[in-house]
C-alpha positions in Angstrom: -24.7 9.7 -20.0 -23.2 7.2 -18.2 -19.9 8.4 -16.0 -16.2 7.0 -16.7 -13.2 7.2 -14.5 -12.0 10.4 -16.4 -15.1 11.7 -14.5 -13.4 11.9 -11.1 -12.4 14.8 -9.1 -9.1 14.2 -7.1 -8.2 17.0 -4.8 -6.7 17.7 -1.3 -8.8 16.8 2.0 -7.8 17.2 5.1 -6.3 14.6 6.9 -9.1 13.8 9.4 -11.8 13.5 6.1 -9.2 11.0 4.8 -8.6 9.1 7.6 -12.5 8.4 8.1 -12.8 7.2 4.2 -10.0 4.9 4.4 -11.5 3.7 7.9 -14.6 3.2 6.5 -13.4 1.8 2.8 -10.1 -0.5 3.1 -9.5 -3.9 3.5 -7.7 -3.6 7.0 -9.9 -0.6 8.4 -6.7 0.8 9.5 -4.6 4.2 8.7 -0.9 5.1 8.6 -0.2 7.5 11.5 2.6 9.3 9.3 0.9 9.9 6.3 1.6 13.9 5.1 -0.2 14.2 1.7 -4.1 13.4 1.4 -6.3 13.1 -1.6 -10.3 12.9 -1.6 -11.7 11.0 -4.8 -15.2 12.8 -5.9 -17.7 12.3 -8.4 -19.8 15.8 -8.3 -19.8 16.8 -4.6 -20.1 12.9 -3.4 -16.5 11.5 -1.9 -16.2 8.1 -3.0 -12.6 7.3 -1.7 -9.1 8.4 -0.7 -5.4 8.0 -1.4 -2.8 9.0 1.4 1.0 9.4 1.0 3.8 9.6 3.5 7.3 8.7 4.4 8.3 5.1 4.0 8.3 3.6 7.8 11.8 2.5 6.7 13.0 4.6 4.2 16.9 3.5 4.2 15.6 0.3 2.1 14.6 2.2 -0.1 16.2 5.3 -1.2 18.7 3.8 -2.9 16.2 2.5 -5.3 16.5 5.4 -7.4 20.0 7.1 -7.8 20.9 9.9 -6.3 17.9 10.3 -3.9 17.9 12.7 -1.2 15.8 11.8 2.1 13.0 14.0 1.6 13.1 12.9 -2.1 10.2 10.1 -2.3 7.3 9.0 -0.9 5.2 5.8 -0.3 1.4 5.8 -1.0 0.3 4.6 1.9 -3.1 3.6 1.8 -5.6 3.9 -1.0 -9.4 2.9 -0.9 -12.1 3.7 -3.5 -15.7 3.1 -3.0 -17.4 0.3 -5.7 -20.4 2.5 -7.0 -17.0 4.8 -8.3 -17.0 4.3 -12.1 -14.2 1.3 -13.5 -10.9 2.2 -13.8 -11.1 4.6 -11.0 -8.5 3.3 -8.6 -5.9 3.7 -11.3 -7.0 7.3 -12.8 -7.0 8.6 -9.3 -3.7 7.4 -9.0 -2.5 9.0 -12.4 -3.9 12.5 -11.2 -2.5 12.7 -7.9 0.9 11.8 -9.4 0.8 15.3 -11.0 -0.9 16.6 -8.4 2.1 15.9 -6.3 4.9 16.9 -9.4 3.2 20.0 -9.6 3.0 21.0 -6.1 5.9 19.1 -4.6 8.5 19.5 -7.4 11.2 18.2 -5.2 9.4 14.9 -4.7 11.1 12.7 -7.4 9.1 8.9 -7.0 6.5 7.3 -5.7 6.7 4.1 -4.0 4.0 1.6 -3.2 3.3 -2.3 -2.5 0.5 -4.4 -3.9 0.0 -7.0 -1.3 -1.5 -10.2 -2.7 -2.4 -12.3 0.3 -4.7 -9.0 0.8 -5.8 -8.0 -2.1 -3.9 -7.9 -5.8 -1.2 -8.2 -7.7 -1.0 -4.2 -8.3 -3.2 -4.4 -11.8 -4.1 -0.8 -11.2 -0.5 0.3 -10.9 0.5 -1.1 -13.8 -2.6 0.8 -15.1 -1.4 4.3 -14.1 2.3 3.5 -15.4 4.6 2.1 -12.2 7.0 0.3 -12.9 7.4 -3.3 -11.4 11.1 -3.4 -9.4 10.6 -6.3 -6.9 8.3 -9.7 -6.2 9.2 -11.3 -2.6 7.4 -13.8 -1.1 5.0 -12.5 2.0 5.6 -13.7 4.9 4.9 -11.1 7.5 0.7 -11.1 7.3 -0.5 -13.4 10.0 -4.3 -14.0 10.5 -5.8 -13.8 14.0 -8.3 -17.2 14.9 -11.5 -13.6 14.8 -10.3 -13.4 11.3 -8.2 -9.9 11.6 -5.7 -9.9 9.8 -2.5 -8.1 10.9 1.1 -6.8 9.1 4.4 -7.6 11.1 5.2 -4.0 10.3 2.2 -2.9 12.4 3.2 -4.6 15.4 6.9 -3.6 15.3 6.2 -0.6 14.6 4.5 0.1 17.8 5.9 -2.4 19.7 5.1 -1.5 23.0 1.3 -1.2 22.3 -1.1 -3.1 23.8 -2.5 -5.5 21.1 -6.0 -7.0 22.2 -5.3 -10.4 21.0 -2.4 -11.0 23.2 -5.3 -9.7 26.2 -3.7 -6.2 26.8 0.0 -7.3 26.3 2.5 -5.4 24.1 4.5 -7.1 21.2 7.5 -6.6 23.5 5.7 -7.9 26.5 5.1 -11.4 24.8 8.5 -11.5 22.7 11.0 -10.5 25.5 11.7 -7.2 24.1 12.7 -8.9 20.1 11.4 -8.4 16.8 10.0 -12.1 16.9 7.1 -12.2 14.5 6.9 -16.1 14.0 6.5 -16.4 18.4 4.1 -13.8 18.2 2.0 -15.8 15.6 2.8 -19.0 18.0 1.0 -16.9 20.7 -2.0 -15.8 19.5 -3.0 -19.0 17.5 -2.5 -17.4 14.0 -1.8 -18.4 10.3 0.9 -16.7 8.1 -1.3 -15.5 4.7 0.9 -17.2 1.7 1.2 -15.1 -1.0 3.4 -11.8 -2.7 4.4 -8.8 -2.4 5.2 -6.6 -5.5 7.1 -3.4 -5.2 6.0 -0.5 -7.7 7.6 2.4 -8.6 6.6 5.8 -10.7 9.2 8.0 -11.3 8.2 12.1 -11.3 10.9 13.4 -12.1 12.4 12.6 -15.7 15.6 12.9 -15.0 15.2 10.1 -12.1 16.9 6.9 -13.1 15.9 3.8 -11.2 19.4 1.3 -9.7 17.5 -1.7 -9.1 16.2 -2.9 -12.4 12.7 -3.2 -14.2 10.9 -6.4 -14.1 8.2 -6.8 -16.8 4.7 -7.7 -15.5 4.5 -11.1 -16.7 7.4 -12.1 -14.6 4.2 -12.0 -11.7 2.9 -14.6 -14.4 6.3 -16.9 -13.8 6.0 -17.1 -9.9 1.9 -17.6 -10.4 1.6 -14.7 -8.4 -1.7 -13.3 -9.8 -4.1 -12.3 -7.0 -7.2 -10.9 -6.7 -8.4 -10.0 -3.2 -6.3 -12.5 -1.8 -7.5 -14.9 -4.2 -5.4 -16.9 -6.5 -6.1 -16.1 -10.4 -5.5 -17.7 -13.8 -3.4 -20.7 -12.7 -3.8 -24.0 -13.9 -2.6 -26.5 -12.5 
């Protein structure tokens, strides 16, 4: 019998298992330092992704996207990265069960919060799939590609800003900007291209009583910007 994605085993993992799938498995080959929650993907004993969860690295713009919330109330889903010999529909099951995971475990955590980057990947089909709601399209502008083909988030950089970055030849983000947030001179610097594209802000709200403040878009509002993406591909517009 061939398996389906309601075949899947989602359960806790430690964070060092985690951190070695999504090194191996996502696009950037990167993890989130602050992540707190981890989630190993299995079908039978085999571990075929994982989904990581953590504090928002700036969680004042967004806690007031759902009324009321308190600062230990929400978390972002971090990183997520599922192997493709899983079984379709996958990425949004395992999504689904470690949302009740998390409800039942964590009662006080209320929402979930989580970006579908488009210049990098998609335009969040697999959240709509597991039942986020769509509160924000911006245009992305903070994904600069390096001339070997790396590509790297603005948030990363300022985030650590006084790491040495190997495409600036062992200089900080600091070092090169004079101590500023200066993304655009960084880019200058290295020789990089911004990414065009969007990013699309998803929601899921745990707890029922949770009512969101900024609005619902629908999905086919990501139709009215042409903001479709698949792996940082353009899809379905015509011209």
């Amino acid at each position: 019998m061939t398996a389906t994605a309601k075949d899947i085993i989602v359960k806790p993992i430690s964070r060092q298992d985690a951190d070695r799938v999504i090194t191996c498995l996502h696009y950037s080959g990167k993890v989130v330092r602050n992540s707190q929650l981890h989630f190993g993907v299995f079908m039978g004993d085999r571990c075929g992704g994982a989904l990581q969860f953590g504090p928002s690295l700036d969680k004042s713009k967004l806690i007031h996207l759902v009324e009321g919330t308190r600062w230990n109330e929400f978390l972002e889903l971090n990183r997520m990265a599922l192997a493709d010999w899983l079984p379709r529909n996958s990425e949004s099951r395992a999504i689904a069960v470690a949302c009740r995971l998390i409800r039942r475990q964590y009662p006080h955590i209320r929402w979930i919060v989580s970006f579908a980057d488009g210049c990098s990947c998609g335009h969040g089909t697999i959240y709509q799939a597991a039942g986020f709601l769509l509160t924000g399209i911006a245009p992305n502008k903070n994904l600069c590609r390096l001339p070997d083909g790396e590509v790297v988030h603005k948030v990363t950089l300022e985030s650590s800003p006084d790491q040495p970055r190997a495409e600036l030849g062992g200089l900080s983000y600091y070092e090169v900007t004079g101590g500023k947030y200066d993304f655009a001179l960084h880019v200058e610097v290295v020789g990089g291209t911004i990414l065009d594209g969007y990013q699309f802000r998803y929601v899921k709200l745990l707890d029922p009583t949770a009512r969101l403040v900024c609005g619902i878009l629908p999905y086919s509002a990501i139709d009215q910007v042409r903001g479709k993406m698949c792996r940082g591909e353009a899809v379905g517009v015509v011209d």
